[in-house]
C-alpha angles and dihedrals in degrees: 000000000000094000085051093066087039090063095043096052079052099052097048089040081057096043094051099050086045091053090038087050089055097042086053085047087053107043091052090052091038090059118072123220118261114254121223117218105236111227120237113246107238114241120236138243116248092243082055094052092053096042085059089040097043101014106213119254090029128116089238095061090044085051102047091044088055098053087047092056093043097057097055082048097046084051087058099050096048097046087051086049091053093041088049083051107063100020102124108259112258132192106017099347076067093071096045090041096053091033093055084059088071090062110115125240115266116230113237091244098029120138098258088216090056085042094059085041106055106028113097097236113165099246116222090253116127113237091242093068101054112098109274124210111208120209087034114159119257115230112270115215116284091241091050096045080053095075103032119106113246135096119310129196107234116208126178128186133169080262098051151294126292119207118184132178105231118211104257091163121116106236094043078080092216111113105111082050095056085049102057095047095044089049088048100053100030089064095054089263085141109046120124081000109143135222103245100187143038133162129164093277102036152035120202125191143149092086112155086194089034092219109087101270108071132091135074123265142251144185111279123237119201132187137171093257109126138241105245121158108298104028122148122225148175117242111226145180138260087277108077094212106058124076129203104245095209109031125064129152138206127211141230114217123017116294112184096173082077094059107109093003106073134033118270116196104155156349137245114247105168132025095028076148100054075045082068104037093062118118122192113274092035110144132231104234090184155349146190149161116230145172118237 
């Protein structure tokens, strides 16, 4: 008997620590975990965000702020360049710029020494330097040269005809001038010749090739008589003091930055408008030197 109760105290203390172990197994998986809120990070400011990325009072951040100034400045540099590039010259770089307009246009296959030879390019020469004639004639007006004996240059053309009063006087230094290009005309050279090129300053003719690059060449002569609307010259080369023998030009407003560097051996007195009115390709029909 007493083993009896023995096993029964056993079997409830058994029983009770079974069913207290359970109820402990229920009540921790009854009970859910407790959740924490996460914080939101604060976002920074963006002077916060450089001064991570370039921390002040470092090399790194002197350096950065420098590139930054230098490439606004370098665009600057470089915009000014450009503009200084293609502003139009001015002053003396005027004269070399206009006068470069008179060069003649250069054929695809043309011999490049006949080229240089025969294209009117202003050469770098100062007009000091070119050969004065003292003593040389100032240009009468057009309408009073009309009327003056001497020798005229006759061209005719399908637009009109062109007179001018060519500069036989003695200290105008062009004689030799006057005598190659009325020999010239006078003997049918011209005609069907073209004008090659015209621009809105200037017409320029004579042209064997027609293209800029053809004729012989001459001695230049050179005086102190100016370039005004309707005077006549020689084109010339790089060399200063080589003409053309066969091309001259006239031009067509007055161009000053002529005056010493070209030959000037006379003035248009009649047909200044059939002058204007002269497109590229426009034939001489004929020419001639004459005395009036």
């Amino acid at each position: 008997m007493p083993q009896q109760k023995k096993r029964g105290s056993s079997s409830r203390s058994s029983s009770s620590m079974t069913g207290g172990g359970a109820a402990t197994q229920r009540g921790s998986t009854a009970r859910p975990a407790a959740h924490r809120p996460v914080q939101p990070q604060p976002q920074r400011s963006r002077s916060e965000q450089v001064n991570k990325a370039l921390p002040p009072f470092t090399v790194r951040r002197y350096v950065a702020i420098w590139a930054l100034g230098m490439i606004p400045l370098l665009l600057v540099i470089w915009v000014l360049v450009q503009g200084q590039q293609k502003a139009p010259a001015t002053g003396s770089n005027a004269a070399a710029s206009a006068s470069s307009t008179l060069q003649s246009a250069t054929a695809p296959n043309a011999n490049p020494t006949a080229a240089q030879a025969t294209s009117p390019a202003l050469a770098q020469t100062p007009a000091s330097s070119t050969p004065a004639v003292s003593g040389a004639t100032a240009v009468n007006s057009p309408a009073a040269n009309a009327t003056a004996p001497g020798k005229y240059l006759v061209l005719d053309t399908a637009k009109g005809q062109i007179v001018a009063k060519l500069y036989t006087d003695a200290s105008a230094g062009v004689s030799k001038t006057i005598a190659n290009f009325e020999q010239k005309a006078n003997s049918g050279a011209f005609n069907g010749r073209i004008f090659h090129r015209v621009e809105n300053w200037v017409i320029q003719g004579g042209d064997p090739l027609g293209n800029g690059t053809g004729g012989g060449t001459m001695p230049s002569e050179y005086n102190n008589l100016p370039f005004k609307a309707g005077a006549l010259g020689v084109a010339r080369g790089q060399d200063p003091a080589i003409n053309n023998d066969s091309q001259f030009f006239i031009v067509k407003t007055d161009s000053d930055f002529l005056d010493g560097q070209y030959t000037n051996w006379g003035q248009v007195v009649q047909g200044m408008d059939v002058v204007n009115k002269i497109a590229i390709g426009d034939k001489i029909t004929g020419a001639k030197v004459e005395n009036r």
